[in-house]
C-alpha positions in Angstrom: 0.0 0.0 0.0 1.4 3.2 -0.7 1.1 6.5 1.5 -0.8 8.5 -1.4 -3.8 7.5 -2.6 -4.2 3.5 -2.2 -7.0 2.9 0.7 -7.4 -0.5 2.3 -10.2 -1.0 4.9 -8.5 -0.5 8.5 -10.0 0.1 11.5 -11.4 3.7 12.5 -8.9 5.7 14.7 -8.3 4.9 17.7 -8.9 8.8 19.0 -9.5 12.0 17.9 -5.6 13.3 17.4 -5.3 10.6 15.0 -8.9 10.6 13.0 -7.2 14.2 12.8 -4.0 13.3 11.7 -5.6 11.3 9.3 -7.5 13.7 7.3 -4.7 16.3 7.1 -2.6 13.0 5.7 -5.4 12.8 3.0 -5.3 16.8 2.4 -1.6 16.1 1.6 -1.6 13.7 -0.4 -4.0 15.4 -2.3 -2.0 18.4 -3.0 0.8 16.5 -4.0 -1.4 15.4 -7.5 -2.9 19.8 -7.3 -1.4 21.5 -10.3 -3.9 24.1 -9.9 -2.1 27.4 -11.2 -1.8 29.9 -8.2 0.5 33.1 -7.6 4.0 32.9 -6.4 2.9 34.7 -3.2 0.7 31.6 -2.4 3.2 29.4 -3.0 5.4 31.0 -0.5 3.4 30.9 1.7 2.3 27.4 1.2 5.9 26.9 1.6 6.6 28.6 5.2 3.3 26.6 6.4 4.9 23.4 5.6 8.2 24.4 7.2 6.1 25.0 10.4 4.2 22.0 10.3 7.5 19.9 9.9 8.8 21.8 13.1 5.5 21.2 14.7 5.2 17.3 13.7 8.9 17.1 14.9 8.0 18.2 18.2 5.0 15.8 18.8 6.6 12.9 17.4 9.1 13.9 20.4 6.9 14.2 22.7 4.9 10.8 21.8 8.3 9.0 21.9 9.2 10.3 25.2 5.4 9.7 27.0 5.3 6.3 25.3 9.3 5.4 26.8 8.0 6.8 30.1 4.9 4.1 30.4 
């Protein structure tokens, strides 16, 4: 199965973070396949968006890692 696109039947999430986390996955992979035409000042801004949310998934991947070694 690949990350984009392919959907096999799994089991609903298993809380609301991740039914969460799993839309904005879908949303993603989405836009990878947009090649809706926008301005370059969207697209910069698209880009400093991403480069937050990698900072911000960094950060609670961290913080799941350490809960999940404390218990």
């Amino acid at each position: 199965m690949s990350e984009f696109g392919d959907h096999e039947a799994i089991e609903p999430p298993a809380d609301i973070m991740m039914a969460r986390l799993d839309g904005i996955l879908d949303d993603f992979a989405s836009a990878v396949a947009d090649a809706s035409t926008v301005s370059h000042a969207v697209r910069i801004d698209r880009i400093a968006r991403s480069e937050k949310l990698r900072a911000v998934n960094a950060a609670v991947q961290a913080a799941e890692s350490i809960r999940f070694a404390q218990s």
